[in-house]
N, C-alpha and C positions, 0 to 999 in steps of 0.2 A: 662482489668482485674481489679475486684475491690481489692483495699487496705484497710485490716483495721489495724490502730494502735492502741495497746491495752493502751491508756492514763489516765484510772482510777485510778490508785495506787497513794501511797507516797511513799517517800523516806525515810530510815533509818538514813539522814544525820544529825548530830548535828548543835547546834544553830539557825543560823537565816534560811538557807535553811532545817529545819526540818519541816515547815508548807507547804514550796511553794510546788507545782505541778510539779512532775516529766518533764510534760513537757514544763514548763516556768522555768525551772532555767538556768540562764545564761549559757554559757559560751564563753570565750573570750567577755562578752558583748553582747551575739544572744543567743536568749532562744530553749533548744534543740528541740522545734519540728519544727523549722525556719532549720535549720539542716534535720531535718527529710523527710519536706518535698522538700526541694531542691534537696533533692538525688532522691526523686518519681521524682521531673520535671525534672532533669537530662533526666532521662530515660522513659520520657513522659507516666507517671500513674498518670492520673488525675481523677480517678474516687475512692476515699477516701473519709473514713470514719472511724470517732473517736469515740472509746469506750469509755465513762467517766462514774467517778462518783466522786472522791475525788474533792472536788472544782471545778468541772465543769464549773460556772460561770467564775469563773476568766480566764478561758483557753478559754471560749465562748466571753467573756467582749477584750481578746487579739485582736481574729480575727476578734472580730467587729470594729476595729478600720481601719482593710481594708474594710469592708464593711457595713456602719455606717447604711442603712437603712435592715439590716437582723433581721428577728423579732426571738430571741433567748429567749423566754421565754416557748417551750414546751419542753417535753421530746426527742423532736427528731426533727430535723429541716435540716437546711441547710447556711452557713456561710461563705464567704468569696470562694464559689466553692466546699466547703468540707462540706459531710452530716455528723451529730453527732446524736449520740442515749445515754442517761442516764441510768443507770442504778439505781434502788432506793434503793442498796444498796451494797455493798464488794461483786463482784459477782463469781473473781479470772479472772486466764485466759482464764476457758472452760465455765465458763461461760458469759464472756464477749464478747465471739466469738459467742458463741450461740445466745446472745442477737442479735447480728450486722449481723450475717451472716445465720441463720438458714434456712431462705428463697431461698439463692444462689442457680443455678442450673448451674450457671460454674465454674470453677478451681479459687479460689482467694487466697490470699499473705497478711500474717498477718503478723505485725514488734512490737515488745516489744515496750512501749514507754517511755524505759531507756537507748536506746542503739543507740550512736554515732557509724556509720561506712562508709566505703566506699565500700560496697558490688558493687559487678557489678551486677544490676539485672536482663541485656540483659542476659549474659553468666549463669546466675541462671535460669532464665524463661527455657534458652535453652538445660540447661543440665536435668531440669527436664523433657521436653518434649520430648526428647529424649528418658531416661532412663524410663519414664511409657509408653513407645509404641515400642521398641527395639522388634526385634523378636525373638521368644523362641523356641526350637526344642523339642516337647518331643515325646515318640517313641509309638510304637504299635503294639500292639501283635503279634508273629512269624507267619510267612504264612501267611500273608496276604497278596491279592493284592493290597490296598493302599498305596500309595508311602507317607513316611512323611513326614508332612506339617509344617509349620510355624507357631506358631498361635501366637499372637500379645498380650502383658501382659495388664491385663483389671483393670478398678480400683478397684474392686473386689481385686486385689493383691497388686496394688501402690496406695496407698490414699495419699500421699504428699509428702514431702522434708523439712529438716530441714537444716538451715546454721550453719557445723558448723568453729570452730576457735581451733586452738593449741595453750594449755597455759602450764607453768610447775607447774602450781596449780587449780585444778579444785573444790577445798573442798570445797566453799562457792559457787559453781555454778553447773551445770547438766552435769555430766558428763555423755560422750556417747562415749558409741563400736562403729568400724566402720571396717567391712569387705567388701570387692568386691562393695564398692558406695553403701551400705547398713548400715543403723541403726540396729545392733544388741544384742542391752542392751543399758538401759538409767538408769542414780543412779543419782534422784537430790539429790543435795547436799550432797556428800560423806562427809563421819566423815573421816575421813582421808585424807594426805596431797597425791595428786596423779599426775602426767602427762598425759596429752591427752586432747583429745577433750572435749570441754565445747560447749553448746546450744546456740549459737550466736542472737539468738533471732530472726530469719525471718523466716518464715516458708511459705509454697504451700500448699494447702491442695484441695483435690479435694471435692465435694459436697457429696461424697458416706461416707466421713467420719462421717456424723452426722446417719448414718445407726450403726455404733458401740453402740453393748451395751452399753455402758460406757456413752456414749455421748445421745444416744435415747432414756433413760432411766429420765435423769436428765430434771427436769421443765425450763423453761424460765429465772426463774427469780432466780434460786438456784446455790449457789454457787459450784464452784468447781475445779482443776486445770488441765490444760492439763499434766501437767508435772508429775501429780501423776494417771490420770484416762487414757492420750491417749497414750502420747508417752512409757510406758510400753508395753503395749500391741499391738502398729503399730511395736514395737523393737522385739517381742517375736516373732512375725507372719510374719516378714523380709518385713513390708509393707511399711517402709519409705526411703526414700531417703536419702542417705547423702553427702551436697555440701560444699567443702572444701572450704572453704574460709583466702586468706591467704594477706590481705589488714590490711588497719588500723580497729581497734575496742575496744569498752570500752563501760561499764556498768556504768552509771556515779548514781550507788544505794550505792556508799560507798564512805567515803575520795580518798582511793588509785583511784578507778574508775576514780572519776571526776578530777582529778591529769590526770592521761594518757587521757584524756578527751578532756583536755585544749592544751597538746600536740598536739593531733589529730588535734584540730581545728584550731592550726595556720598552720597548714598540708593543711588544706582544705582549708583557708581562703586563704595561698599565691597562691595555682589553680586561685584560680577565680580571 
């Protein structure tokens, strides 16, 4: 299944980590997509692909140092085992999935590329594939003689799964409803201070998902966010899945973030 991590952005952090790339900033001394991707090999997903555009070079210039003869001078290539595509310019997160995935014609797994965790992605893949093929009873008009049937939920109704996480503040992150293993209301970023579930950043999405107005609508190379154009609307229409996730996680886009960050990672460092 391909991976894509969305590693275009910057961080909001002050001082000297206000330039670098979301995903070269330290932590514990391992820049987070060394992080990022040891949790794909974990769980053997080596078929990734990095969305950029903020400093791309430098994050390309990284990986080339595992793989010093990769020719990293086009908008899209391949480095160190992992394909990258460019964007040419701020394209958000629906568009940045657009750019990288629009082609796909199977189920792939997008990961923010600000966010330290230790999801399980076995028991994620599994609970999604479960939950978009469960079977569904619905009934049929009185007097008949067919008996009723089964019929199996089609992506037409589940287009993906979102991870998410329990915090007792969700104001500066996406906060999401969740009834019956369903997304049902997404508020990025509440103005007020609230409890529950926040957008963990991993997402499933199936291929029918780029069928959404919202999404089929929008050019290649135009900006735009899933946070405000999809997940409303997979929330209104009860088409998204929702996976608890209840491990370690952090958003390392603000001081506090990268603080529980640094936690996390001597968490993960004394595992291995």
């Amino acid at each position: 299944m391909r991976v894509i991590i969305l590693a275009g952005g910057k961080t909001n952090l002050p001082g000297k980590l206000k330039n670098i790339p979301k995903s070269l900033i330290e932590i514990k001394g391992k820049p987070l997509i060394e992080y990022q991707l040891d949790l794909l090999k974990q769980y053997k997903f080596d078929d990734i692909c990095l969305s950029l555009h903020y400093k791309a070079e430098e994050i390309l210039n990284y990986l080339k140092k595992k793989d010093p003869k990769a020719n990293i001078r086009g908008k899209k290539g391949k480095v160190a085992g992992i394909e990258y595509v460019i964007g040419s310019k701020p394209l958000g997160t629906g568009g940045a999935i657009k750019l990288a995935a629009s082609d796909l014609k199977k189920d792939f797994v997008v990961m923010n590329g600000d966010v330290l965790s230790n999801v399980n992605l076995n028991d994620y893949l599994k609970f999604y594939k479960k939950n978009s093929s469960e079977p569904r009873f619905f009934s049929l008009p009185p007097f008949t003689n067919i008996s009723p049937l089964r019929k199996r939920l089609s992506y037409e109704e589940v287009l993906g799964a979102m991870a998410v996480f329990y915090t007792q503040d969700v104001s500066d992150m996406g906060l999401v409803k969740v009834k019956n293993e369903r997304v049902v209301e997404f508020i990025e970023k509440p103005d007020y201070q609230y409890s529950g579930y926040l957008n963990a950043g991993f997402y499933i999405f199936s291929p029918e998902l780029f069928k959404i107005k919202c999404m089929k609508t929008k050019k290649k190379n135009q900006p735009f966010s899933i946070e405000s154009c999809i997940f409303p609307t997979l929330a209104k229409n009860i088409q998204l899945l929702a996976y608890v996730h209840r491990g370690l996680w952090a958003d390392i886009g603000s001081e506090e973030g990268l603080e529980k960050a640094e936690i996390i990672a001597e968490k993960l460092n004394e595992k291995e």
